[in-house]
Gaussian input, Z-matrix of N, CA and C with variables (Angstrom, degrees):
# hf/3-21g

backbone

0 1
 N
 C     1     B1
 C     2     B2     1     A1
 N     3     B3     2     A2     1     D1
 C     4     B4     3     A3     2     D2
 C     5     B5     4     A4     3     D3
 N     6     B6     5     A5     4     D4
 C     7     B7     6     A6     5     D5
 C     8     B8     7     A7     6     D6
 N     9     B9     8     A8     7     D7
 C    10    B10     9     A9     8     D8
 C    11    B11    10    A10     9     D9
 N    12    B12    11    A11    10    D10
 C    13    B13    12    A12    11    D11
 C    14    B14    13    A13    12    D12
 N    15    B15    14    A14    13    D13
 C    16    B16    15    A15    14    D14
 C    17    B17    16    A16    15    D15
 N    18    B18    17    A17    16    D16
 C    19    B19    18    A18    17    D17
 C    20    B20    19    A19    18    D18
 N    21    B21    20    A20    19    D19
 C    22    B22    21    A21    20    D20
 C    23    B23    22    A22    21    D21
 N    24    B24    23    A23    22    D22
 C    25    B25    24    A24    23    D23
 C    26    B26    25    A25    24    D24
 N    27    B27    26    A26    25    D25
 C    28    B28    27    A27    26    D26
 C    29    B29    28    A28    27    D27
 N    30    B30    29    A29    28    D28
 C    31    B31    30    A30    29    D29
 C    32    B32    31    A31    30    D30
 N    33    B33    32    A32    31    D31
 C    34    B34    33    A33    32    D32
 C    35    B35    34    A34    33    D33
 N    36    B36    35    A35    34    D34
 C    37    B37    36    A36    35    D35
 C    38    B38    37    A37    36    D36
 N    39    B39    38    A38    37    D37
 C    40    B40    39    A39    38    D38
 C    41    B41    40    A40    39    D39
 N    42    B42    41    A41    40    D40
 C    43    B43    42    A42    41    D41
 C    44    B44    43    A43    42    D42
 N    45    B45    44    A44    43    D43
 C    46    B46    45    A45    44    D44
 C    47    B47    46    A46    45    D45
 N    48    B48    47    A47    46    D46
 C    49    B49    48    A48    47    D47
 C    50    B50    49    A49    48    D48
 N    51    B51    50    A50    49    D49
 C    52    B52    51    A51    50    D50
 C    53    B53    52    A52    51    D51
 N    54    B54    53    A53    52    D52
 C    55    B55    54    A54    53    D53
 C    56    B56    55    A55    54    D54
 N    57    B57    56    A56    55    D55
 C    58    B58    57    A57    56    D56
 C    59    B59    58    A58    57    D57
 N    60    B60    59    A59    58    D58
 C    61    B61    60    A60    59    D59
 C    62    B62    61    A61    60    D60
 N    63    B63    62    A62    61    D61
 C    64    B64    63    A63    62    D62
 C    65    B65    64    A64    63    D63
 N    66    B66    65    A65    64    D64
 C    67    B67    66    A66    65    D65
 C    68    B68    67    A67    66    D66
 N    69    B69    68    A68    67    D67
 C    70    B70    69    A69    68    D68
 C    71    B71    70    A70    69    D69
 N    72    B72    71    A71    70    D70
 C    73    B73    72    A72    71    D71
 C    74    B74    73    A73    72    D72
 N    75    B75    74    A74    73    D73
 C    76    B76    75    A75    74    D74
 C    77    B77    76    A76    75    D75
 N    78    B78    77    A77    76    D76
 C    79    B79    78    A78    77    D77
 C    80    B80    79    A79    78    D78
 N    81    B81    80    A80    79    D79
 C    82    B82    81    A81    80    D80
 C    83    B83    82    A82    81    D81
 N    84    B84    83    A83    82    D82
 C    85    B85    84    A84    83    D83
 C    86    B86    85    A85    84    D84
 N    87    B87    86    A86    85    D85
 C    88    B88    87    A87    86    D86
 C    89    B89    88    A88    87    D87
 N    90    B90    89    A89    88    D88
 C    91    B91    90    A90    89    D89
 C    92    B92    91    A91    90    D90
 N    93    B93    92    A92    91    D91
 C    94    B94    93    A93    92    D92
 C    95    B95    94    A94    93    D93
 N    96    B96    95    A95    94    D94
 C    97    B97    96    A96    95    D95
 C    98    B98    97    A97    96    D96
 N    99    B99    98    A98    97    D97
 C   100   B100    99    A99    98    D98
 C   101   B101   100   A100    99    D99
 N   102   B102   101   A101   100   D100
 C   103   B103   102   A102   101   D101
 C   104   B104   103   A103   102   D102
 N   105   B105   104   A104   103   D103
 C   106   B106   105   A105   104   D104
 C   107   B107   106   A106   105   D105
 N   108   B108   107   A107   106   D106
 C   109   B109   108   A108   107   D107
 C   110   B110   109   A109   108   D108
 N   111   B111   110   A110   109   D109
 C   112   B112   111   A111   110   D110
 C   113   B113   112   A112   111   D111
 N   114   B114   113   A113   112   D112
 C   115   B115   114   A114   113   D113
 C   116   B116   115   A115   114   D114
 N   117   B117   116   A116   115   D115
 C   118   B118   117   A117   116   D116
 C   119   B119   118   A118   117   D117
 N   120   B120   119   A119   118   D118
 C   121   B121   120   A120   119   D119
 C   122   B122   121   A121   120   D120
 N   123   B123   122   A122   121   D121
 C   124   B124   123   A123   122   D122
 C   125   B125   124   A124   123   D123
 N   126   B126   125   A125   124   D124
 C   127   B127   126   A126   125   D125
 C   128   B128   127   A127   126   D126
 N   129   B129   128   A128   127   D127
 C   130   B130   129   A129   128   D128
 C   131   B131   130   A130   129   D129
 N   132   B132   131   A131   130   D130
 C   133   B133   132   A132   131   D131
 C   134   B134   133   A133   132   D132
 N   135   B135   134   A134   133   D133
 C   136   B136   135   A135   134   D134
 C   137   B137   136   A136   135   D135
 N   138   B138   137   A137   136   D136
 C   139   B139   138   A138   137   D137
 C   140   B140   139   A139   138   D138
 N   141   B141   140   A140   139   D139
 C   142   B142   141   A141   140   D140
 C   143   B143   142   A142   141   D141
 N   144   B144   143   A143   142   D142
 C   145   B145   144   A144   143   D143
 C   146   B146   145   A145   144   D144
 N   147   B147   146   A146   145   D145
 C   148   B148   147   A147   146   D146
 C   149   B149   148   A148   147   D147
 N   150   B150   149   A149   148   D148
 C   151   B151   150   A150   149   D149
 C   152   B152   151   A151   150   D150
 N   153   B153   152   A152   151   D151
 C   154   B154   153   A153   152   D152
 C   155   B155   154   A154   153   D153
 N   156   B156   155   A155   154   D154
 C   157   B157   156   A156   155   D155
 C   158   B158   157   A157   156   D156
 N   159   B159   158   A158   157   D157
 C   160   B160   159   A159   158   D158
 C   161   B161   160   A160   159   D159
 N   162   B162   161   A161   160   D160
 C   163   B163   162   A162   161   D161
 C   164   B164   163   A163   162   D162
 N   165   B165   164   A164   163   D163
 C   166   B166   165   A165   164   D164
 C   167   B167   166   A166   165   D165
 N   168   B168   167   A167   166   D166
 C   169   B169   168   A168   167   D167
 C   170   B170   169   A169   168   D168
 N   171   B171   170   A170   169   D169
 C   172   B172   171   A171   170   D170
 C   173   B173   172   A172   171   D171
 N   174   B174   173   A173   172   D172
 C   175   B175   174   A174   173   D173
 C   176   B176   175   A175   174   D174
 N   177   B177   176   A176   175   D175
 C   178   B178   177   A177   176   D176
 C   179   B179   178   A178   177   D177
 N   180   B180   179   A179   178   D178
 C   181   B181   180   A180   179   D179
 C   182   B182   181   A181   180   D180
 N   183   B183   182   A182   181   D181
 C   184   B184   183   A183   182   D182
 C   185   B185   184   A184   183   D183
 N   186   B186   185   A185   184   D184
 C   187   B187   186   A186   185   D185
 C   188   B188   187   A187   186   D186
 N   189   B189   188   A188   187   D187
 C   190   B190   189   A189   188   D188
 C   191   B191   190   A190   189   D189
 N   192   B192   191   A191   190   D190
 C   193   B193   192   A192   191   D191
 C   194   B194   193   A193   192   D192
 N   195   B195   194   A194   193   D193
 C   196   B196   195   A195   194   D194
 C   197   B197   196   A196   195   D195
 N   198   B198   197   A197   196   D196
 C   199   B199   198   A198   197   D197
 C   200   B200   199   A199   198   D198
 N   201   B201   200   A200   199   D199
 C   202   B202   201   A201   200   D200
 C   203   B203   202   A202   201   D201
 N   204   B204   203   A203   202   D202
 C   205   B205   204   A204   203   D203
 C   206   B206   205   A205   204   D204
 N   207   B207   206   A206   205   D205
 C   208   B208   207   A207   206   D206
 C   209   B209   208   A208   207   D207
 N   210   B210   209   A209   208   D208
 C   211   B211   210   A210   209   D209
 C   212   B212   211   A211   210   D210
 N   213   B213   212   A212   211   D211
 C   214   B214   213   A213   212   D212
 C   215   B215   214   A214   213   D213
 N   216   B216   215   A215   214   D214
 C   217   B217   216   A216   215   D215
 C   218   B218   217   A217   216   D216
 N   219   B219   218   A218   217   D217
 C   220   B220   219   A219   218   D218
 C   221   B221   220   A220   219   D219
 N   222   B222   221   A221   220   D220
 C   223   B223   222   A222   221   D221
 C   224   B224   223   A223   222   D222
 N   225   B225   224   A224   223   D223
 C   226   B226   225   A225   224   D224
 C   227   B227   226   A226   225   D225
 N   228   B228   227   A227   226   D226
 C   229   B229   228   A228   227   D227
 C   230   B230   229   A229   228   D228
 N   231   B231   230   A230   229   D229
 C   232   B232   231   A231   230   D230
 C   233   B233   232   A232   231   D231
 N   234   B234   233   A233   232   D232
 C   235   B235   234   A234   233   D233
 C   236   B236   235   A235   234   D234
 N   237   B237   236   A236   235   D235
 C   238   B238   237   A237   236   D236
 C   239   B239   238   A238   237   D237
 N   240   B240   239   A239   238   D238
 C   241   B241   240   A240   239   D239
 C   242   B242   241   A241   240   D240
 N   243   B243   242   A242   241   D241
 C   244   B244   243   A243   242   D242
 C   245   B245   244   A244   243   D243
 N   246   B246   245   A245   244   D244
 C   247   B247   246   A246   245   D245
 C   248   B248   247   A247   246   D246
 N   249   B249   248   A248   247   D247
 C   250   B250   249   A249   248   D248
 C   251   B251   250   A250   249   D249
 N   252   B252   251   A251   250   D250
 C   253   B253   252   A252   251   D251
 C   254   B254   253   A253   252   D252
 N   255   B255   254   A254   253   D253
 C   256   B256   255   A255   254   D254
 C   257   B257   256   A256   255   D255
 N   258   B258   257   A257   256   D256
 C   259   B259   258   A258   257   D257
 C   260   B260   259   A259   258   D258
 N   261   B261   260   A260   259   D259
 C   262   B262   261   A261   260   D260
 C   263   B263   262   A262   261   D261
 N   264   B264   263   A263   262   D262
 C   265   B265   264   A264   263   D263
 C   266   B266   265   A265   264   D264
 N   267   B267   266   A266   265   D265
 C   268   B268   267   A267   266   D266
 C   269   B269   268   A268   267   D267
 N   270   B270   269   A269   268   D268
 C   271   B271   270   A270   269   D269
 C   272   B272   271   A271   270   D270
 N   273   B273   272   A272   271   D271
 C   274   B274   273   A273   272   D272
 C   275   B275   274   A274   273   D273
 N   276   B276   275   A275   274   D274
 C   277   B277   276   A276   275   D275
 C   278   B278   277   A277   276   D276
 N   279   B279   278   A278   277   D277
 C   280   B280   279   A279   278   D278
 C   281   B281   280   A280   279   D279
 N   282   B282   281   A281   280   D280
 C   283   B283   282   A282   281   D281
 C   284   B284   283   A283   282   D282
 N   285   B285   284   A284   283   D283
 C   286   B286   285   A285   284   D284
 C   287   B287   286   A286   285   D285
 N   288   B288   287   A287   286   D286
 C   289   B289   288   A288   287   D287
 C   290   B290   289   A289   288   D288
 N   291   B291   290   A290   289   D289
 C   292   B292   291   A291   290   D290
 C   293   B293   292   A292   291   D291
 N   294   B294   293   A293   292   D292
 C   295   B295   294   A294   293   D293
 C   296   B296   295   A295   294   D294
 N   297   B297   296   A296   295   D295
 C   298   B298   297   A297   296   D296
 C   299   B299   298   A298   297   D297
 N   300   B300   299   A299   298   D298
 C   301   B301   300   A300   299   D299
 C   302   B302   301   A301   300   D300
 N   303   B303   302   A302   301   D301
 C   304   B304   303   A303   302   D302
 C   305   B305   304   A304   303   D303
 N   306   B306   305   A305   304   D304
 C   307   B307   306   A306   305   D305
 C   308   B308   307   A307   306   D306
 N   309   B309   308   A308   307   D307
 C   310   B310   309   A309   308   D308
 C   311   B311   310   A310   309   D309
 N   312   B312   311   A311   310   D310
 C   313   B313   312   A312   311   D311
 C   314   B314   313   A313   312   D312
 N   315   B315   314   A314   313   D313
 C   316   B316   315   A315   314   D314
 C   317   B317   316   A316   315   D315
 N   318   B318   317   A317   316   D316
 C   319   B319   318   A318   317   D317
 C   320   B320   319   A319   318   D318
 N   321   B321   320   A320   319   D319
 C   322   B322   321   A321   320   D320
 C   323   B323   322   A322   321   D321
 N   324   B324   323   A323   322   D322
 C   325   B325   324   A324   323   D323
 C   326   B326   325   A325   324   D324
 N   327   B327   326   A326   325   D325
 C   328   B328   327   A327   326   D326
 C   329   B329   328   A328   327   D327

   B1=1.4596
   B2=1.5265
   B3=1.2555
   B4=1.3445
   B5=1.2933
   B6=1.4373
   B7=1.5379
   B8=1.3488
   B9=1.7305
   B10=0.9910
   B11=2.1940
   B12=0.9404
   B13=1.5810
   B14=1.5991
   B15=1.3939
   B16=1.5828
   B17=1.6154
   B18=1.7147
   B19=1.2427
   B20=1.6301
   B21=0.9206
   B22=1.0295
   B23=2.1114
   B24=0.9061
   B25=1.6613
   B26=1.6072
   B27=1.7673
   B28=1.6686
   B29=1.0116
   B30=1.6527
   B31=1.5710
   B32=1.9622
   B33=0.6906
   B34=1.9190
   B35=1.9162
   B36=1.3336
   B37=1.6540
   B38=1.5322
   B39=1.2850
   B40=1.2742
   B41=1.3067
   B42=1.5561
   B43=1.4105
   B44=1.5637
   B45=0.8789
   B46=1.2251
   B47=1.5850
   B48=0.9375
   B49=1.8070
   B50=1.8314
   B51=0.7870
   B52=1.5287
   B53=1.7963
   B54=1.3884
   B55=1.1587
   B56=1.7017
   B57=1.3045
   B58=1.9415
   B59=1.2565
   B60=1.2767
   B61=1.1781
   B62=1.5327
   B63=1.4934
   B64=1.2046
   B65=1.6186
   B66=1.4503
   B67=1.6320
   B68=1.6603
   B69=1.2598
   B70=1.4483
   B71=1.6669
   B72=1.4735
   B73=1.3704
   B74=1.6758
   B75=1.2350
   B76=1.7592
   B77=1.3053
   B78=1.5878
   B79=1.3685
   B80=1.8918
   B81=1.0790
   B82=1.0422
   B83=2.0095
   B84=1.6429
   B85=1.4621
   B86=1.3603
   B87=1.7824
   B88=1.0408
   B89=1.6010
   B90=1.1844
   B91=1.3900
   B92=1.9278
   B93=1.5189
   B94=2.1225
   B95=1.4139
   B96=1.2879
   B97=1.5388
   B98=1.7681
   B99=1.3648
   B100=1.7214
   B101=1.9005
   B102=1.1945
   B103=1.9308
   B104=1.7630
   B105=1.4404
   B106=1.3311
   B107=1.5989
   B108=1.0509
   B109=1.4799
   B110=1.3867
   B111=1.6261
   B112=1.0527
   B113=1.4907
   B114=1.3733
   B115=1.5638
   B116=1.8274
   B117=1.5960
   B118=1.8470
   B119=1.8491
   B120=1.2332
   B121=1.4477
   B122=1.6764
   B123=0.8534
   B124=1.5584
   B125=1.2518
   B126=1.2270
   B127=1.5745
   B128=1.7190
   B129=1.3273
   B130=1.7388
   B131=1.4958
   B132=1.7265
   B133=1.7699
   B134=1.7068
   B135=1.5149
   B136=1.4231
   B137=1.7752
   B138=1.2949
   B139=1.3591
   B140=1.3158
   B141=1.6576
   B142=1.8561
   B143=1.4174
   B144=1.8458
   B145=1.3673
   B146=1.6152
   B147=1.3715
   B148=1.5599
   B149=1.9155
   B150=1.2368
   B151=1.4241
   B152=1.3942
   B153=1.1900
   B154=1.4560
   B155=1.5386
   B156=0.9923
   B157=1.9424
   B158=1.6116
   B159=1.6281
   B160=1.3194
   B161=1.6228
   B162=1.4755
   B163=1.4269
   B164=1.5649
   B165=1.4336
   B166=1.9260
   B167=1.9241
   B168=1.1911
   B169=1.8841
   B170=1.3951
   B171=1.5505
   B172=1.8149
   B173=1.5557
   B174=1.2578
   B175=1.6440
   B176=1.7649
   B177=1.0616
   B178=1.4134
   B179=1.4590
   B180=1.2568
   B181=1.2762
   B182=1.5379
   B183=1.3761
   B184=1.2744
   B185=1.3301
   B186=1.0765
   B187=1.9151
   B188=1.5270
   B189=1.4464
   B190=2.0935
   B191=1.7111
   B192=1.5718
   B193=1.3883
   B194=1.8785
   B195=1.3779
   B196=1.5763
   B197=1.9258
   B198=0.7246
   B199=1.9420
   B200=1.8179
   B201=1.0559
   B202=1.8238
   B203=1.8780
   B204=1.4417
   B205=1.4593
   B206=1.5776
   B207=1.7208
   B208=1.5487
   B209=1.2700
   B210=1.3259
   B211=1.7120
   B212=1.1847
   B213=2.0667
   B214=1.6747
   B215=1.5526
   B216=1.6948
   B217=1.1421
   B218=1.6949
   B219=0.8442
   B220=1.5323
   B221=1.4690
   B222=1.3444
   B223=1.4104
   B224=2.0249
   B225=1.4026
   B226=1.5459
   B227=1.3854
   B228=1.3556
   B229=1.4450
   B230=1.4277
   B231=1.5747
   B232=1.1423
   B233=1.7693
   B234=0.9137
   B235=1.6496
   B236=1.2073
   B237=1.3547
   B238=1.6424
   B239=1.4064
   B240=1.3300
   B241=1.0581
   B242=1.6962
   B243=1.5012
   B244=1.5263
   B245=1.7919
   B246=1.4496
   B247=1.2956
   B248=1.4802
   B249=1.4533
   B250=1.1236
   B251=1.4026
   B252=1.6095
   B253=0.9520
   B254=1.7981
   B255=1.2521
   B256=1.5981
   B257=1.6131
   B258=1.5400
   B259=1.0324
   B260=1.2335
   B261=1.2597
   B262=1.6316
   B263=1.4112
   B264=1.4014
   B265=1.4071
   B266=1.5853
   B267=1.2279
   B268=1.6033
   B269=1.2457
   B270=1.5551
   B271=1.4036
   B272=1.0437
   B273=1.1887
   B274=1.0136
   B275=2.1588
   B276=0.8148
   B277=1.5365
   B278=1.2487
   B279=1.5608
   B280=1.6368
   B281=1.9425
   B282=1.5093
   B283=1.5670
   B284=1.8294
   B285=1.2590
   B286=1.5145
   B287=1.2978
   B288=1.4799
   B289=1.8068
   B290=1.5201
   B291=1.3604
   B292=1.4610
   B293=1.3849
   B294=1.3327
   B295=1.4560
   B296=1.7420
   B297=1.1651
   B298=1.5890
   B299=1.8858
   B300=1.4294
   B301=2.1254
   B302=1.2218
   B303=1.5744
   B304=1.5754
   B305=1.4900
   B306=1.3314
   B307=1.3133
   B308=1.2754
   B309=1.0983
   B310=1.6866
   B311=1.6423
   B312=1.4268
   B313=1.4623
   B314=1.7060
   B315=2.0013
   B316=1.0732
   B317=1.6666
   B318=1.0975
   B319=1.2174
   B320=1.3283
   B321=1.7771
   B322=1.6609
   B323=1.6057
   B324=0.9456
   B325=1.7097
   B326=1.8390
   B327=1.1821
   B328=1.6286
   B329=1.1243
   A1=108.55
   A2=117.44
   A3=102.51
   A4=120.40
   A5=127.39
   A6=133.40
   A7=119.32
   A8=124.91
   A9=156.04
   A10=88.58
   A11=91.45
   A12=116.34
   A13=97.61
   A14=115.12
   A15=84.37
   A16=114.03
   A17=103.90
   A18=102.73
   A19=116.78
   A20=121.36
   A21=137.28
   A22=102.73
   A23=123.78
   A24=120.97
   A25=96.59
   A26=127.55
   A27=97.37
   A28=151.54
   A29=109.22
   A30=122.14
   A31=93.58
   A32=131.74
   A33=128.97
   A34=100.17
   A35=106.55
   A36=112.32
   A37=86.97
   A38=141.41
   A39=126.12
   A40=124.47
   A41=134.91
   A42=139.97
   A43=116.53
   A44=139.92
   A45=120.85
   A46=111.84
   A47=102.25
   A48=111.36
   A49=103.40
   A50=110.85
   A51=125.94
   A52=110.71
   A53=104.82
   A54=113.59
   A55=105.10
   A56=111.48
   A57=116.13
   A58=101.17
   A59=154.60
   A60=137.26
   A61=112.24
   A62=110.03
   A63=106.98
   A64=95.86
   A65=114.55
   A66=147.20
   A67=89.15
   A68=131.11
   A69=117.41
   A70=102.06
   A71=102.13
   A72=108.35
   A73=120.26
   A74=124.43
   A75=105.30
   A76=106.26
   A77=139.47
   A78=115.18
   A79=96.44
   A80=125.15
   A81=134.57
   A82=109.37
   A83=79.61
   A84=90.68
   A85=118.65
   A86=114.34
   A87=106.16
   A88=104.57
   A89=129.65
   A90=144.87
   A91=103.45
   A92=102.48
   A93=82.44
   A94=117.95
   A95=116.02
   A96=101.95
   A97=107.82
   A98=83.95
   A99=84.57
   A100=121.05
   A101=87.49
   A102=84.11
   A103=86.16
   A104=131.89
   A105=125.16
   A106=98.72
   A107=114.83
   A108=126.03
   A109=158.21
   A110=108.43
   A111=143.78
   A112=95.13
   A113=111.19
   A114=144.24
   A115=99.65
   A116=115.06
   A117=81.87
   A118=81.80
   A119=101.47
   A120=92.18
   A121=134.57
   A122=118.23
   A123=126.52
   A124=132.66
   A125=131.93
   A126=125.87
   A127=118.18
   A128=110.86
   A129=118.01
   A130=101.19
   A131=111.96
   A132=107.96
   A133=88.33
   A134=121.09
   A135=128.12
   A136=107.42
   A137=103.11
   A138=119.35
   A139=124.68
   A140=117.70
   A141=126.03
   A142=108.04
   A143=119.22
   A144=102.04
   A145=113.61
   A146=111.83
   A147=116.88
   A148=96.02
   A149=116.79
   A150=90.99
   A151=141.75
   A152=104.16
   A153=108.98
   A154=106.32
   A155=136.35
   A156=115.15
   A157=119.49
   A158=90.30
   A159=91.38
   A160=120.91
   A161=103.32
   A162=136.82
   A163=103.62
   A164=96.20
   A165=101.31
   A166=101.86
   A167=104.34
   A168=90.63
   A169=119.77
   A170=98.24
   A171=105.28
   A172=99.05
   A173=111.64
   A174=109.89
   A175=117.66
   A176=135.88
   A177=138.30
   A178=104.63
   A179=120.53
   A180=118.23
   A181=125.93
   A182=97.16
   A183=109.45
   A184=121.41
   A185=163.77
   A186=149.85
   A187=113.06
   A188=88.19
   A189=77.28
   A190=87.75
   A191=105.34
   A192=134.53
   A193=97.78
   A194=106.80
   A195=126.48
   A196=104.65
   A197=108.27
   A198=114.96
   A199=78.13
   A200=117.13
   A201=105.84
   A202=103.91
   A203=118.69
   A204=116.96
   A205=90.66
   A206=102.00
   A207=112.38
   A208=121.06
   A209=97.59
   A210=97.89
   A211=115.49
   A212=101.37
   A213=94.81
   A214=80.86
   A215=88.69
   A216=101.61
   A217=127.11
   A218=106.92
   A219=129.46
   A220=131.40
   A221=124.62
   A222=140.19
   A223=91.96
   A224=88.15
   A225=104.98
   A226=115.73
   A227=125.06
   A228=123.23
   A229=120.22
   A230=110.62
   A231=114.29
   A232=119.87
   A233=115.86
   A234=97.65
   A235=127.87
   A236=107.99
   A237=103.04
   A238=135.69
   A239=142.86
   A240=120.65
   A241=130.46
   A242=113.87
   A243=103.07
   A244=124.78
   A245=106.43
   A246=122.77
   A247=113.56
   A248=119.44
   A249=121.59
   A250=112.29
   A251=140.56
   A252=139.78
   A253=112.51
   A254=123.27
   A255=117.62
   A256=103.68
   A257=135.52
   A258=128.59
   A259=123.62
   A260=114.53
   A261=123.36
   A262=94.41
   A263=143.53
   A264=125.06
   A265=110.98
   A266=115.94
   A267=108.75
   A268=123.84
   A269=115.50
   A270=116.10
   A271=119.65
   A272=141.88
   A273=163.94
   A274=96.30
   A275=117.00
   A276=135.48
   A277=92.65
   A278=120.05
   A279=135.35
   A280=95.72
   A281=106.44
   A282=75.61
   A283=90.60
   A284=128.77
   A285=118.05
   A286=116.50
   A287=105.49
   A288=110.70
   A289=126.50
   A290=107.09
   A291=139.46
   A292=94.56
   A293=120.32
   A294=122.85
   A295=136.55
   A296=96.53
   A297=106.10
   A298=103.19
   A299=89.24
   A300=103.65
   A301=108.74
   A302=99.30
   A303=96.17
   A304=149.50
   A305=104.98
   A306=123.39
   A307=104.40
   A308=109.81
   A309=105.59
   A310=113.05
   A311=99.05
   A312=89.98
   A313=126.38
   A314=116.26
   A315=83.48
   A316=113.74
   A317=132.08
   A318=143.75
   A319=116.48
   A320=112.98
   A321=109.03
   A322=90.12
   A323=120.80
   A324=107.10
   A325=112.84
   A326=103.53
   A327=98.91
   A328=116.96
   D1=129.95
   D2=177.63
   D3=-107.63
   D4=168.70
   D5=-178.85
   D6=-19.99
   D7=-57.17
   D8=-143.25
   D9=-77.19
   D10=-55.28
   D11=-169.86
   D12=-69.75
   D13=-44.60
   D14=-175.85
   D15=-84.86
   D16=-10.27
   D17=-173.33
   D18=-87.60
   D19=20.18
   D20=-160.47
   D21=-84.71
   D22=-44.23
   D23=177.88
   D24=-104.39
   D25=-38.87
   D26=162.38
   D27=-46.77
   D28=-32.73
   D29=-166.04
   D30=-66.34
   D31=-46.77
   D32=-161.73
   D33=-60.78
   D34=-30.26
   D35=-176.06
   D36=-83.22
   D37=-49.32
   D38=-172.72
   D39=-80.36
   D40=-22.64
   D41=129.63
   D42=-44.76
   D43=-28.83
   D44=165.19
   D45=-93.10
   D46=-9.83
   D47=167.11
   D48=-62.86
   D49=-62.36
   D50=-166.77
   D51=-67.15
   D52=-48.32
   D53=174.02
   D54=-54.87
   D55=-78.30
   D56=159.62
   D57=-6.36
   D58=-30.29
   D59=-155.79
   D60=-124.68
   D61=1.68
   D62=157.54
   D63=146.50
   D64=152.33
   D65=160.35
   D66=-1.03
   D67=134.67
   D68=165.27
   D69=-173.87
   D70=140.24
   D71=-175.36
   D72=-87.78
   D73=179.04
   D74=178.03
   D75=-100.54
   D76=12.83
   D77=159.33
   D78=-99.36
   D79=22.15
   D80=-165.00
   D81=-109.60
   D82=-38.64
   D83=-178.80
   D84=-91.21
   D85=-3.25
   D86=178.15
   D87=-110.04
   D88=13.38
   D89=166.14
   D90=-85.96
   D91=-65.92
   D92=163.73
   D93=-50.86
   D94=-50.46
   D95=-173.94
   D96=-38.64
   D97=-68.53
   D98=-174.82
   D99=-47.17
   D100=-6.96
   D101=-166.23
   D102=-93.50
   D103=-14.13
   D104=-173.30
   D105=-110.91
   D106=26.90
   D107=-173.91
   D108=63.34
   D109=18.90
   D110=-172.09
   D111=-99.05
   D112=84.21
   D113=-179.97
   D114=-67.26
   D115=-33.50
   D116=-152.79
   D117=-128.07
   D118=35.55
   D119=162.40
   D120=-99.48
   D121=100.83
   D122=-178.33
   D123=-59.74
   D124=134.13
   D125=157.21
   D126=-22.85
   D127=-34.56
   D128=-165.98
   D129=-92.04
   D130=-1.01
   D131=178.94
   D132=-98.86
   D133=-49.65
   D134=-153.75
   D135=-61.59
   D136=-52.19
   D137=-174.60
   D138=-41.09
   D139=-48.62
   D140=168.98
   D141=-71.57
   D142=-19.76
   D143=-178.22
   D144=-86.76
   D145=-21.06
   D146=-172.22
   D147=-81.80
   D148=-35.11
   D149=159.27
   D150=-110.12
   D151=28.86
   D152=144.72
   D153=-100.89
   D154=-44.53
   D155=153.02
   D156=-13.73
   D157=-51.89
   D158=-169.67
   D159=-56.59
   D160=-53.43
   D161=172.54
   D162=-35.28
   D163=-71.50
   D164=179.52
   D165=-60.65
   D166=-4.37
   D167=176.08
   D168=60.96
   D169=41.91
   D170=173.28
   D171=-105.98
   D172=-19.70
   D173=-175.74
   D174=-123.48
   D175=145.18
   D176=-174.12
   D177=-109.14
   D178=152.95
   D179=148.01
   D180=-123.57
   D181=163.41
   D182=-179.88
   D183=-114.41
   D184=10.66
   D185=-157.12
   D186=-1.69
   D187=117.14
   D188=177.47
   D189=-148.95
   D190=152.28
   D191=178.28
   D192=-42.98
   D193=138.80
   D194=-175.30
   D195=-121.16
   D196=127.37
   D197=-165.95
   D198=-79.49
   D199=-28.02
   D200=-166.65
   D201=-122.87
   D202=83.01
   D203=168.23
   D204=101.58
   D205=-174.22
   D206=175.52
   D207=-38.07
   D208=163.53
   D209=158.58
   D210=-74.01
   D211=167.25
   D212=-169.58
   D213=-127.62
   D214=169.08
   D215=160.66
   D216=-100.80
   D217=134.43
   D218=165.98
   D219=-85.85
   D220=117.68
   D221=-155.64
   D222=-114.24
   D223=124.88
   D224=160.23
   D225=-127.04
   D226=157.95
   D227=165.85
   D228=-87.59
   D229=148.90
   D230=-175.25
   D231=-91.32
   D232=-160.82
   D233=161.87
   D234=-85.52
   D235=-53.18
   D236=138.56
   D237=-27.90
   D238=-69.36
   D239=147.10
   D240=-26.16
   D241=-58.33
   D242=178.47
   D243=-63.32
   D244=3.22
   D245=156.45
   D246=-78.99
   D247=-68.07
   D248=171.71
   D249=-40.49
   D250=-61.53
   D251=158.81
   D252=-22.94
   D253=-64.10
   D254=-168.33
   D255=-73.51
   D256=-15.41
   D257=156.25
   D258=-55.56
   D259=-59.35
   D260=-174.54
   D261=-71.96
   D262=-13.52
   D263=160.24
   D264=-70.90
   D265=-57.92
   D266=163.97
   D267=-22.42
   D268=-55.45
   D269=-165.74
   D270=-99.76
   D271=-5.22
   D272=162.82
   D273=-66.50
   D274=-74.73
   D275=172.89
   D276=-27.63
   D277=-71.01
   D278=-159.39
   D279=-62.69
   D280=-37.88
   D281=-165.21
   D282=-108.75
   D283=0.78
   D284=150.26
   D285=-35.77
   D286=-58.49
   D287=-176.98
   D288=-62.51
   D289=-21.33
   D290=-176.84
   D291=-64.88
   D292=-93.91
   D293=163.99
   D294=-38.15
   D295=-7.52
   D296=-171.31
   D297=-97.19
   D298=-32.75
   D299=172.07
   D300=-61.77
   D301=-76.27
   D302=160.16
   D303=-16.75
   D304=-56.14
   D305=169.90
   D306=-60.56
   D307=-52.62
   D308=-153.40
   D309=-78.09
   D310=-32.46
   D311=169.00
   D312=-96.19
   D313=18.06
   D314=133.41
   D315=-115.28
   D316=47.66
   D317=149.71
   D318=-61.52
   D319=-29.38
   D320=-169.81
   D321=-116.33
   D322=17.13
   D323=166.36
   D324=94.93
   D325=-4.47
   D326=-173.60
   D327=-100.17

């Protein structure tokens, strides 16, 4: 299975992770990803998910003045979203531990 494939239903809990933490643009958001180590994620993966965010109304935008080229847009969460956000922390948690049992016991041979 590769990267691409498992990341495929995490990345939306971790964009709205990032967003949660403040005002942030999408070549912006794909520069944290990468600084938290999500090496092969692109602007051309981020872009269809922030607007369908948008669509489902977990994220807002804003347009605001750029010191370098157009204006950008800026993605905030909604409340909805910061729901969605504490779900996908739940579940995410629930099946972290899921996989982490697993692992570990066959890590010890049983």
């Amino acid at each position: 299975m590769s990267n691409t494939q498992m990341l495929k239903g995490i990345l939306d809990g971790c964009l709205l992770a990032i967003i949660n933490e403040g005002e942030v643009y999408g070549y912006e958001l794909a520069e944290k990803l990468e600084s938290y180590g999500f090496q092969q994620t692109s602007e051309g993966t981020i872009y269809p998910l922030l607007i369908r965010m948008q669509k489902e109304e977990l994220v807002t935008t804003t347009l605001k003045k750029s010191t370098a080229g157009p204006r950008r847009k800026y993605y905030s969460l909604t409340r909805k979203g910061e729901e969605e956000l504490q779900a996908f922390i739940e579940r995410w948690n629930q099946l972290s531990r899921s996989v982490d049992h697993i692992l570990q016991k066959r890590g010890s041979g049983k």
